[in-house]
PLY file of the C-alpha trace (Angstrom):
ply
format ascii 1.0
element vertex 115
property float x
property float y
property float z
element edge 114
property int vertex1
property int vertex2
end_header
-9.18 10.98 -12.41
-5.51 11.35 -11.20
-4.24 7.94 -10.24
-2.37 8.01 -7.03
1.52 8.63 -6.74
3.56 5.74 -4.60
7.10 5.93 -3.51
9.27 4.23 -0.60
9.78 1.02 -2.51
13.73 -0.56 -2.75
15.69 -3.51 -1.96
15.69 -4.74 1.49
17.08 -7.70 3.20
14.88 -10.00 4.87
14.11 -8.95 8.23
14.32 -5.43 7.32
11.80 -2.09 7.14
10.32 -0.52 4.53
7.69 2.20 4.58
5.91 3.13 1.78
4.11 6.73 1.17
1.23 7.43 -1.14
-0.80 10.72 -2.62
-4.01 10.71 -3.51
-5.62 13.57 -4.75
-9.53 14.08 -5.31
-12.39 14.10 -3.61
-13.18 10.44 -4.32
-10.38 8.94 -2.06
-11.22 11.87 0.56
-14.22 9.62 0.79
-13.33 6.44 0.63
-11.85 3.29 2.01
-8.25 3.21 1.15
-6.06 0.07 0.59
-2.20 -1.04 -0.12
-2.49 -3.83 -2.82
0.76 -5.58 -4.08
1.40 -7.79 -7.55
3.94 -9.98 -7.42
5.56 -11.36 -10.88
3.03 -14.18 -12.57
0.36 -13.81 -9.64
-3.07 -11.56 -9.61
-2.79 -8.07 -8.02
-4.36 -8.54 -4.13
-5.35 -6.39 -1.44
-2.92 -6.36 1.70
-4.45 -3.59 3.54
-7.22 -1.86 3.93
-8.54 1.47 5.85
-11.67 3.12 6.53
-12.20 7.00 6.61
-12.69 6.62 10.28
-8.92 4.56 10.33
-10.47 1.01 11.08
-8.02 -1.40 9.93
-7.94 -5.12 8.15
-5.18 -6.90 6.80
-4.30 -9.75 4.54
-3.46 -12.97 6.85
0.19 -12.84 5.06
1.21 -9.64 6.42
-1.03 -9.02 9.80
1.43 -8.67 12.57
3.84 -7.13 10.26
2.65 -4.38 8.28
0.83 -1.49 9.72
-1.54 0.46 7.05
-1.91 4.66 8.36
-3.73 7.12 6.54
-3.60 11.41 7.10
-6.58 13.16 5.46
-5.29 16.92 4.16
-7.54 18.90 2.32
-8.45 16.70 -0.86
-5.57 14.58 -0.52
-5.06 11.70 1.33
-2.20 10.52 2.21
-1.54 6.66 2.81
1.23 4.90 4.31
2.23 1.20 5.05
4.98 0.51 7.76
6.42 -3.15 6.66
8.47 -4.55 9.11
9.83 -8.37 9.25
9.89 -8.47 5.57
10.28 -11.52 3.68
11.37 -12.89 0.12
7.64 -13.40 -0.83
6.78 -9.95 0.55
8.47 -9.00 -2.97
5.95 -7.10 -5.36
4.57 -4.20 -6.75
2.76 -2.17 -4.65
-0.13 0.15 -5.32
-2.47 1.76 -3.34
-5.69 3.04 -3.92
-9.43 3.05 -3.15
-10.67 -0.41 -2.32
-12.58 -0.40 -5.59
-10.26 0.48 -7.88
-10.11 -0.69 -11.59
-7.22 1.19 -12.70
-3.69 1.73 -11.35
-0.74 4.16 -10.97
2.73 3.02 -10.96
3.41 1.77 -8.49
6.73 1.15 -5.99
8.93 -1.79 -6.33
9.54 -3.89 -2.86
12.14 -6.66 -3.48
13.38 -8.32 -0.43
16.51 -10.29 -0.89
20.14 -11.06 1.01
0 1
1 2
2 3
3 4
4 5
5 6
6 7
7 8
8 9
9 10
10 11
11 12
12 13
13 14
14 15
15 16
16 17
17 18
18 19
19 20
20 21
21 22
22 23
23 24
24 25
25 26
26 27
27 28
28 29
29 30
30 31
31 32
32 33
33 34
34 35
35 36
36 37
37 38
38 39
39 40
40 41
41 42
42 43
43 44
44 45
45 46
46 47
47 48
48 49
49 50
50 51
51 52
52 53
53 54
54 55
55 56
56 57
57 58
58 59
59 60
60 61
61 62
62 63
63 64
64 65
65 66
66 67
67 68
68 69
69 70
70 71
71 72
72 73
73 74
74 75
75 76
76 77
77 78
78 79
79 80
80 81
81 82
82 83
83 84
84 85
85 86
86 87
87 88
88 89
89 90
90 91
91 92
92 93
93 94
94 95
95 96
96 97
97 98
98 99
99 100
100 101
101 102
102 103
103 104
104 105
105 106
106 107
107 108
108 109
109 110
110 111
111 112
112 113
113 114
């Protein structure tokens, strides 16, 4: 299985906007519930967004009223977004995105937020 491909990530100052992009390609994340999840240095990796096929929405209480998790279904790829906005120092991570049940990982993008 192709992992999916992440990109958008950089240095922002707090306060600032990021959006990040993802790929997906396969049938299996046609299908499923997708999800932004984000490992910051010496801490587990944890989910910060989540959405359904039919685009219902949850979100992590550390980033709900900030982030904004989108998803566009193209023929056997999906593509996922997250619009961060208000970003702040701990907001700094790794972020991956994948199905909600995911056990293995792409790259990732690197979000650091700092003046």
């Amino acid at each position: 299985q192709v992992q999916p491909v992440e990109s958008g990530g950089g240095l922002v100052q707090p306060g600032g906007s990021l959006r990040l992009s993802c790929a997906a390609s396969g049938t299996i994340f046609s299908i499923s519930s997708m999800g932004w999840f984000r490992q910051a240095p010496g801490k587990q990796r944890e989910l910060v967004a989540q959405i359904t096929t039919g685009g219902s929405t949850n979100y992590a209480d550390s980033v709900k009223g900030r982030f904004t998790i989108s998803r566009d279904n193209a023929k056997n790829t999906v593509y996922l977004y997250l619009q961060m906005n208000s970003l702040k120092p701990e907001d700094t991570a790794v972020y991956y995105c994948n199905t909600v049940f995911a056990r293995s990982w792409g790259q990732g993008t690197q979000v650091t937020v700092s003046s």
